[in-house]
C-alpha positions in Angstrom: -6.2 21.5 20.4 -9.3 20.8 22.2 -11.5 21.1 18.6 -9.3 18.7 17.1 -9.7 15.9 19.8 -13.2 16.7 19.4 -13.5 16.1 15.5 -15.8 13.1 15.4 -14.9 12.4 11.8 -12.6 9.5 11.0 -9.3 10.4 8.6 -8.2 8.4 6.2 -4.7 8.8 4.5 -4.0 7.8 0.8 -0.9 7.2 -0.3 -0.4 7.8 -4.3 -3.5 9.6 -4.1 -3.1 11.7 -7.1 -4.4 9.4 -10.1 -5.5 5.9 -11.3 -6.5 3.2 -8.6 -5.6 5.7 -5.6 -7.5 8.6 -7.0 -10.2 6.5 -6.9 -10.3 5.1 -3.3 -9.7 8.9 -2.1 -12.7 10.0 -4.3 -14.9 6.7 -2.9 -13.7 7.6 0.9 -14.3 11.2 0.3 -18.0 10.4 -0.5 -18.1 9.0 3.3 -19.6 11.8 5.5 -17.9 10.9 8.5 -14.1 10.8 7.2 -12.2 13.1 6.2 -9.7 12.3 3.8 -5.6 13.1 3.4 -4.4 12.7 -0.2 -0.6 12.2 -0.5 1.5 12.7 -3.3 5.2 12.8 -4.1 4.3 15.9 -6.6 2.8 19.0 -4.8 1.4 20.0 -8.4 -0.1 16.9 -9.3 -1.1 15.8 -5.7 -3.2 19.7 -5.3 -4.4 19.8 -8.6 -6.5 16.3 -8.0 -8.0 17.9 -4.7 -9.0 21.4 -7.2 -10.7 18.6 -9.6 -12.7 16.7 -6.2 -13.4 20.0 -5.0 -15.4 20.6 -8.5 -17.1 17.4 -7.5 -18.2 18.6 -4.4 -15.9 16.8 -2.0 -13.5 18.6 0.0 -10.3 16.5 0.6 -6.6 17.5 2.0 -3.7 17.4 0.7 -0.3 16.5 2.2 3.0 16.3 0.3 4.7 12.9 0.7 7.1 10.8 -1.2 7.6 7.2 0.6 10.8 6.6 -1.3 12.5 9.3 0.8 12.6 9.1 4.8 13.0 12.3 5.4 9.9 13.5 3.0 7.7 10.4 5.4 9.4 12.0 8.7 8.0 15.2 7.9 4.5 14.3 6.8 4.1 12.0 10.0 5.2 15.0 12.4 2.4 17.2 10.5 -0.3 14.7 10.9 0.6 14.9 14.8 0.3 18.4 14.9 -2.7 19.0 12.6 -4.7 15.9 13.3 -3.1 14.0 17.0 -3.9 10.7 15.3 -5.9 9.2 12.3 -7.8 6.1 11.8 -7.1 5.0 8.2 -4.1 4.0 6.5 -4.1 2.8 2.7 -0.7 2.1 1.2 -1.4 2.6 -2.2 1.6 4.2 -4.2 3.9 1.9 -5.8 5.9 1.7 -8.9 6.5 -0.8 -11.9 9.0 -0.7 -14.6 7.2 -1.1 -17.8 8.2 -3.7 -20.5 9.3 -1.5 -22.9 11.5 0.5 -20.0 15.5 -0.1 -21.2 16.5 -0.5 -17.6 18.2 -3.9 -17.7 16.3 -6.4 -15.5 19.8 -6.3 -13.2 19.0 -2.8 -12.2 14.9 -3.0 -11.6 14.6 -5.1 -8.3 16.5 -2.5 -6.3 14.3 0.4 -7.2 10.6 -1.3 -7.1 11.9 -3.0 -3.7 13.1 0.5 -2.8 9.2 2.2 -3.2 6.5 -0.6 -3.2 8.3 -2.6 -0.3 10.5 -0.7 1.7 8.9 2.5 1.6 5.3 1.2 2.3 7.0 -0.3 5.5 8.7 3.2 6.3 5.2 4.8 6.0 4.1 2.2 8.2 6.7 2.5 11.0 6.3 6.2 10.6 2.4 6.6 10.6 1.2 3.7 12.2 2.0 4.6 15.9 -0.2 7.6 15.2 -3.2 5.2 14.7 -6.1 5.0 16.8 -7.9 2.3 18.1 -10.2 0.4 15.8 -7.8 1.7 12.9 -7.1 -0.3 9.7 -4.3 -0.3 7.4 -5.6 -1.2 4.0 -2.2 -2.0 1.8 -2.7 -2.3 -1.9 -1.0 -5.7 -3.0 -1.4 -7.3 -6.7 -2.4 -10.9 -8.1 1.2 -10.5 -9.9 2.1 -10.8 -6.0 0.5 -14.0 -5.6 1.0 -15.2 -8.9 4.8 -14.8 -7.9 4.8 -16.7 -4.2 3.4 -19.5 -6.8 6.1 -19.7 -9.0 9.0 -19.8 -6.4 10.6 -23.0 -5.2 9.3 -24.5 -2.9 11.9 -23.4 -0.6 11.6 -20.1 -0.7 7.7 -20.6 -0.2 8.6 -22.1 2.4 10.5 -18.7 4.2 7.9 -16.6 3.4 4.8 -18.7 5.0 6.9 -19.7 7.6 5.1 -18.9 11.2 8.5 -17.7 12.5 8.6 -15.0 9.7 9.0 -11.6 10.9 10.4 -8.4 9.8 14.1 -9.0 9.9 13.8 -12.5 8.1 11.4 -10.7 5.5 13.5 -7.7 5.1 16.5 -10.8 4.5 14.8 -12.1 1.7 13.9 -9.1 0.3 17.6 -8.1 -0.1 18.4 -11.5 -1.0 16.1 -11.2 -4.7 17.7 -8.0 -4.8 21.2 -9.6 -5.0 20.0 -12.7 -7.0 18.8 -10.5 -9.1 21.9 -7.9 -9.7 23.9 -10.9 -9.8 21.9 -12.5 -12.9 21.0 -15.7 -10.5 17.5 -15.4 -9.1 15.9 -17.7 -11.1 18.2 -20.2 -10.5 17.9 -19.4 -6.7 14.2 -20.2 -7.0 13.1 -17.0 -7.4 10.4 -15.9 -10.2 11.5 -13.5 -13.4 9.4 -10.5 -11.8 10.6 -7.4 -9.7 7.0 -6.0 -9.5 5.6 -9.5 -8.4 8.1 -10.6 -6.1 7.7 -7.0 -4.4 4.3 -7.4 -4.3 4.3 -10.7 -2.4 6.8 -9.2 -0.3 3.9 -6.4 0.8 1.1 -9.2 1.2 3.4 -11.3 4.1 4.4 -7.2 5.3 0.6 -7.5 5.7 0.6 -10.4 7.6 3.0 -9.4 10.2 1.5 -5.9 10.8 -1.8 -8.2 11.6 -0.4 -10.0 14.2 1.6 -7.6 15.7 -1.5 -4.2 15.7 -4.5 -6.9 17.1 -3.3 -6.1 20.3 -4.1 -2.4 19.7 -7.2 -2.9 18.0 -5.9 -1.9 15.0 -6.0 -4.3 11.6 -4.0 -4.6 8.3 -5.2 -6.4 5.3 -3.9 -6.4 1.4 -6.2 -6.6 -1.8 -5.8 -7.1 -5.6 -7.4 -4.2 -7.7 -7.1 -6.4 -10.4 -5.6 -5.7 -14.0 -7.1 -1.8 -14.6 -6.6 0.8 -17.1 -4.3 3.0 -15.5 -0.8 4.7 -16.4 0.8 1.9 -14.7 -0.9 -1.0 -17.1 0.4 1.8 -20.1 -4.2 1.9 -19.9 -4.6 -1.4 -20.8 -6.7 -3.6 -18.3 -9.9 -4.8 -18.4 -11.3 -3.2 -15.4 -11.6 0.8 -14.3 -9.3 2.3 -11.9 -12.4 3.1 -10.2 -13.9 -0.8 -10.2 -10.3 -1.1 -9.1 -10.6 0.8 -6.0 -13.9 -0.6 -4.8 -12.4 -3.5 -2.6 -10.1 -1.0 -0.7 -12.5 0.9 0.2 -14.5 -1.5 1.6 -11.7 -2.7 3.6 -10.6 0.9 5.0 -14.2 1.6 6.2 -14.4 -1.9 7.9 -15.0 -1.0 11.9 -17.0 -3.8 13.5 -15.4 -6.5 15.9 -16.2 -9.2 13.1 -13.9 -7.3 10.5 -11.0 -9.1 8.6 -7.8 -9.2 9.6 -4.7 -10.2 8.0 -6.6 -11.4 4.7 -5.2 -10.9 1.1 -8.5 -9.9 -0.7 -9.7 -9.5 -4.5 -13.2 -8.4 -5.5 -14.0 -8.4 -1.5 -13.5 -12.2 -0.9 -10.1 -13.5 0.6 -8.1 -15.2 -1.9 -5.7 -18.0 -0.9 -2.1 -18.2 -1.1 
């Protein structure tokens, strides 16, 4: 226990850390000298086989099985970081999932399953993990421009609930479930809300990230979201006009952020905040 305490590098956890944009931010903290990195998959095959091809590369990274649509799978990952590790310092949310436009899931049936993974389950890997951060620990969550790009297009009062200083996590999980209903119902765009599961459950994760700010400064501990921006990975069927690793480059910089001066509670693309 004592050589744990006493490990004086910093570790990082990446969620979806087994190709495309979260691939890349493991490979780009993994370069780091002082962290040591933790990369999570849902698949134990997948997830070890992308440490085996960073190994090849020279950089010796973890792996640790983890599926954050299933409590129980997040339950047990959190209580092995507390045994191996005691506590960790960096925290990016990247896994998420997006129905593709040529899936033949009727649009009734796709906002419960993205809302499911990209909002609910990044906030279940944050209730889970989080209290095992240190001091001067970030959570970096990976958000989208289709997030953004969806607050934009929703009346103005649902815009309205979401920027609303009182917003916290029971009004946020509210409206959450509320486009999941509109949606199964066939009336969310006449409710205001914008004809995107992916985007409406990405703006979701942005305001997540504004809550966590508020409520970790206290600890020391920040939260911020980024755009990777449109990149050639299996999500985007490869299309894109940007690399999953050019992708990656603004988490990064936000998980290895540890002066007093760092951002906090900022929605960031290509390393500048962008406004709502």
């Amino acid at each position: 226990d004592i050589l744990m305490t006493a490990n004086p590098k910093r570790v990082a956890i990446v969620t979806g850390g087994n190709k495309g944009i979260g691939y890349e931010i493991v490979k780009g903290l993994a370069k780091e000298k002082n962290i040591e990195v933790i990369l999570t998959a849902r698949n134990e095959k997948r997830g070890a086989a992308a440490c085996e091809t960073l190994k090849k590369e020279g950089l010796e990274v973890k792996f640790g099985l983890m599926d954050i649509g299933d409590k129980k799978s997040i339950a047990a990952f959190a209580e092995w970081m507390k045994k191996t590790y005691g506590g960790f310092d960096i925290l990016c949310n990247n896994a998420a999932m997006a129905f593709k436009g040529s899936d033949p899931t009727p649009f009734a049936k796709q906002a419960e399953p993205t809302m499911k993974i990209n909002y609910y389950g990044t906030l279940e890997v944050c209730d889970q993990l989080v209290p095992l951060l240190r001091k001067g620990g970030t959570v970096v969550n990976v958000a989208s421009q289709a997030g953004s790009g969806a607050y934009k297009r929703m009346s103005k009062e649902l815009q309205a609930s979401f920027s609303d200083p009182a917003l916290d996590r029971s009004k946020l999980c509210k409206l959450v479930d509320k486009f999941c209903a509109d949606v199964k119902s066939g009336k969310h765009q006449e409710a205001g809300w914008p004809n995107t599961c992916y985007g409406t459950s990405k703006a979701a994760v942005i305001f997540l990230s504004r809550l966590l700010a508020d409520g970790l400064k206290g600890d020391g501990i920040t939260c911020n979201s980024m755009c990777p921006g449109y990149c050639r990975t299996d999500m985007s069927s490869h299309n894109g006009n940007r690399s999953a690793a050019e992708g990656a480059d603004t988490a990064i910089w936000l998980c290895l952020q540890t002066n007093n001066e760092r951002p906090n509670g900022g929605f960031f693309f290509d390393r500048k905040v962008i406004n709502l």
